[in-house]
N, C-alpha and C positions, 0 to 999 in steps of 0.2 A: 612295182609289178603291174600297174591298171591306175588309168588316171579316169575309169569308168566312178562318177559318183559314189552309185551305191555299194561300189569294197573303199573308198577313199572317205567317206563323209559317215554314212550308215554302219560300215564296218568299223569303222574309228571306234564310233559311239557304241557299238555293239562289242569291239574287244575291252575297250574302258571297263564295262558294269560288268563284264563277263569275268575280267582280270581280278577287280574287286571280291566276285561272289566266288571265285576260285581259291583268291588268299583264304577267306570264311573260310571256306568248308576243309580245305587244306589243314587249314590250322587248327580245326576243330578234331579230324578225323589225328591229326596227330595227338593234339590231347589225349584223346581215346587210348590211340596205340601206347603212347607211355604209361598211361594210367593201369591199362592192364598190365604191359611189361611188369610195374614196379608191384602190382597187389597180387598176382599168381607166381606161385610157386615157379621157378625156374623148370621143372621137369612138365607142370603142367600146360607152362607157358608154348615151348619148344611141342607138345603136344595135339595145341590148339592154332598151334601158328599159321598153318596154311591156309584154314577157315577165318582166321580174323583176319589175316592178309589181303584174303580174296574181296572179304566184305568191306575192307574200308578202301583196296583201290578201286571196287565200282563204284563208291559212291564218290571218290576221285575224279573219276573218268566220266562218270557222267555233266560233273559240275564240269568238266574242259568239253560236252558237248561232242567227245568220242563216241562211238555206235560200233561196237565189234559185230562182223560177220565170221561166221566161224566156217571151215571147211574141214572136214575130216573128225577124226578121234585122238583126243587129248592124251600125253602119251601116259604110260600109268605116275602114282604119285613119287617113285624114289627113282626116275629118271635123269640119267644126265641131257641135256636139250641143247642144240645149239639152232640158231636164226640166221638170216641177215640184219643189217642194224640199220637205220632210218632213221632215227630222232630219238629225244629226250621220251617221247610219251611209249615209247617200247616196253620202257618197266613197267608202266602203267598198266598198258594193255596186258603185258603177258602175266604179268601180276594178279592184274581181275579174274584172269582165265585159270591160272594154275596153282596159284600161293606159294612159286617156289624163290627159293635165294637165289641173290647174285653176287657175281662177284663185280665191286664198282671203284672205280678211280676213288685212288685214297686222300684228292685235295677234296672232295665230296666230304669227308667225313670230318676235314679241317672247318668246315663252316659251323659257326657255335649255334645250338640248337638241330642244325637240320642232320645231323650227324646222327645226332642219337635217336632223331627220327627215322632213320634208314635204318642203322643198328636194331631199332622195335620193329621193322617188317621184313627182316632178316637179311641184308645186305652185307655183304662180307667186304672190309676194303681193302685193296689190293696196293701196289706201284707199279702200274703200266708203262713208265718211265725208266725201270731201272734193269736192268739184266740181271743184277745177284740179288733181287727179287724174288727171281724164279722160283726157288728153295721155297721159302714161305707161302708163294700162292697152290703151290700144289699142296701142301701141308693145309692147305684151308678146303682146300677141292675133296681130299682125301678124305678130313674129317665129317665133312658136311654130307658126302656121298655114303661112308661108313655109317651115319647115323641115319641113312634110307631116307633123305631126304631130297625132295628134288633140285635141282641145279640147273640155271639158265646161264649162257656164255652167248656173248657173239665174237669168235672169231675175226670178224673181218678188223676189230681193236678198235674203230670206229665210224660215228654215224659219216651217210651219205644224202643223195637225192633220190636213191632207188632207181636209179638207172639200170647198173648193174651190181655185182655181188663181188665186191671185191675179194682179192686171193684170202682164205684163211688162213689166219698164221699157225705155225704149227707148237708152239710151246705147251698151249694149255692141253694138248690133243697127248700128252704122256700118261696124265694118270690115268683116262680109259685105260688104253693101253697094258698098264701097268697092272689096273684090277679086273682085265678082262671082261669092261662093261661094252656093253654096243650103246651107242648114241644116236638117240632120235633127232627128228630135224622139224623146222617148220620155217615158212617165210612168212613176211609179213609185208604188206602195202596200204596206202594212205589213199583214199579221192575225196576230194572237193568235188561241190556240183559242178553241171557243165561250166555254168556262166562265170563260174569264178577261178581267179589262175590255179595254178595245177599244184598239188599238195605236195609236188617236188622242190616246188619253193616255200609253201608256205608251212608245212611243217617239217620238210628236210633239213636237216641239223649241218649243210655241208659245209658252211664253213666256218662255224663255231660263233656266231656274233654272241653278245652278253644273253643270258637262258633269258631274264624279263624280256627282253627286246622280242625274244623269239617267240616264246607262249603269247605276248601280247599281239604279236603278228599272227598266228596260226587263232587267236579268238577274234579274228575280223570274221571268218566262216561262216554262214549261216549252221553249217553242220559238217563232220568229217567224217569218214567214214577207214574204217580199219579191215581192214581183210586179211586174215588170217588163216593159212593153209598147212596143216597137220601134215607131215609124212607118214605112210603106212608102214615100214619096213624100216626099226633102227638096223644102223651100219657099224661092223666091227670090224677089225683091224688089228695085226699083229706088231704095227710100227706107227708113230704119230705122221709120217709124211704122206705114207697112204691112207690112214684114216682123216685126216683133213683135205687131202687131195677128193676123196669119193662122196664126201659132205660136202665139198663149194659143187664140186659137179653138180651133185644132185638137188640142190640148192639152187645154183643159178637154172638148170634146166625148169624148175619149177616155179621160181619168180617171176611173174611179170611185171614188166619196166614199169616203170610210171612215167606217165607223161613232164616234159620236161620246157621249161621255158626260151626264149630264144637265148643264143651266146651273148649277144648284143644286151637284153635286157639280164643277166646273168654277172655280166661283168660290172654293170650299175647297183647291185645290188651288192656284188661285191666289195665296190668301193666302200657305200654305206656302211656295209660289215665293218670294214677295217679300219675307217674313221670313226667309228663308235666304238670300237674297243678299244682305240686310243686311246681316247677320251675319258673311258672310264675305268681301262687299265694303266695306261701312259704307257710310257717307250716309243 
């Protein structure tokens, strides 16, 4: 991205001890989370969830050196929400802001340990992968919205560079529908300071390299910044194609791009991408 010293040599150094104090406090703030999981009652657990959620991804998000700007009114706590998607630290953020569930790729819940750590901050896991799926993810939407609880989705299925807002798909856009909820919206955006490349590459999730590789690159930053814009007016809908049709509208009218690195240095990076995941996935 920059053969400028100080994001190559100082930022090295600076994602290193950053990466480090990340696993800490990560690992610490999970402690926590199963600890109460396991010693509060189930009713009181599910009670207190959204406040213990909130407080252990700030102090998540602060250790990755994240800074939210917030624009607008938070939508209330038993909303369904949908975003555009940008990167891994999305949950993070929205998480700090809101304490609500999500629904998350169900190889996420295959990793021993980190599984049952999403499970304690209310993560639902899905298979994003399969069509006769579908049945059971809305059986998860259903219940979790029935018990007034709040719900984050991004439609668009997966992260980008924030350019633009890809089409939302319309599967998950049934059970509004189906319970006559309206759906609130918000977008969200990344900047790096001036002097350093653009947070399109360095914390945009576009092409999937290994997640270390990626957080250790997005802790080169001196600092990142998240901007986060509330919608005033949820949208409802009598069919899922217009109600996901009027949510990317309103969506993408309200995002703005993030700056974006040349195609030239874009396709280098891509290479990288895919020679490291070679390597550490094989095929």
């Amino acid at each position: 991205m920059s053969r400028n010293p100080r994001h190559t040599i100082i930022g090295a150094l600076r994602g290193y001890f950053r990466l480090l104090y990340f696993a800490f406090v990560f690992a610490n703030t999970a402690i926590i989370a199963l600890f109460l999981r396991t010693v509060l009652p189930i009713p009181a657990y599910r009670k207190r969830r959204r406040e213990i959620s909130r407080g252990l991804a700030r102090i998540v998000l602060f250790a990755s050196n994240i800074r939210i700007r917030r624009e607008g009114t938070p939508p209330p706590p038993d909303a369904l929400v949908v975003a555009n998607h940008v990167s891994w630290a999305d949950s993070f953020t929205f998480l700090s802001e809101l304490g609500c569930r999500f629904l998350t790729n169900h190889l996420w819940g295959q990793i021993a340990g980190f599984g049952t750590v999403l499970r304690a901050a209310g993560a639902a896991f899905i298979n994003r992968m399969s069509v006769k799926s579908i049945g059971h993810t809305h059986r998860v939407m259903r219940s979790i919205l029935q018990r007034r609880e709040m719900l984050m989705i991004f439609p668009e299925g997966r992260t980008s560079r924030g350019a633009t807002v890809r089409t939302f798909k319309t599967a998950l856009m049934q059970v509004p529908v189906e319970l006559g909820l309206p759906v609130y919206w918000a977008t969200v955006r990344y900047e790096t300071p001036a002097t350093w490349p653009p947070a399109s590459a360095v914390i945009g999730w576009e092409e999937w390299p290994p997640l270390i590789t990626h957080i250790y690159r997005a802790f080169h930053a001196p600092r990142i910044i998240c901007r986060i814009r509330y919608g005033t007016t949820p949208i409802k809908a009598d069919d899922r194609r217009t109600l996901a049709a009027a949510l990317h509208e309103v969506v993408s009218r309200t995002h703005r791009a993030m700056p974006q690195l040349p195609d030239e240095t874009l396709r280098r990076l891509d290479v990288v991408s895919k020679v490291t995941r070679r390597i550490i996935y094989g095929g």
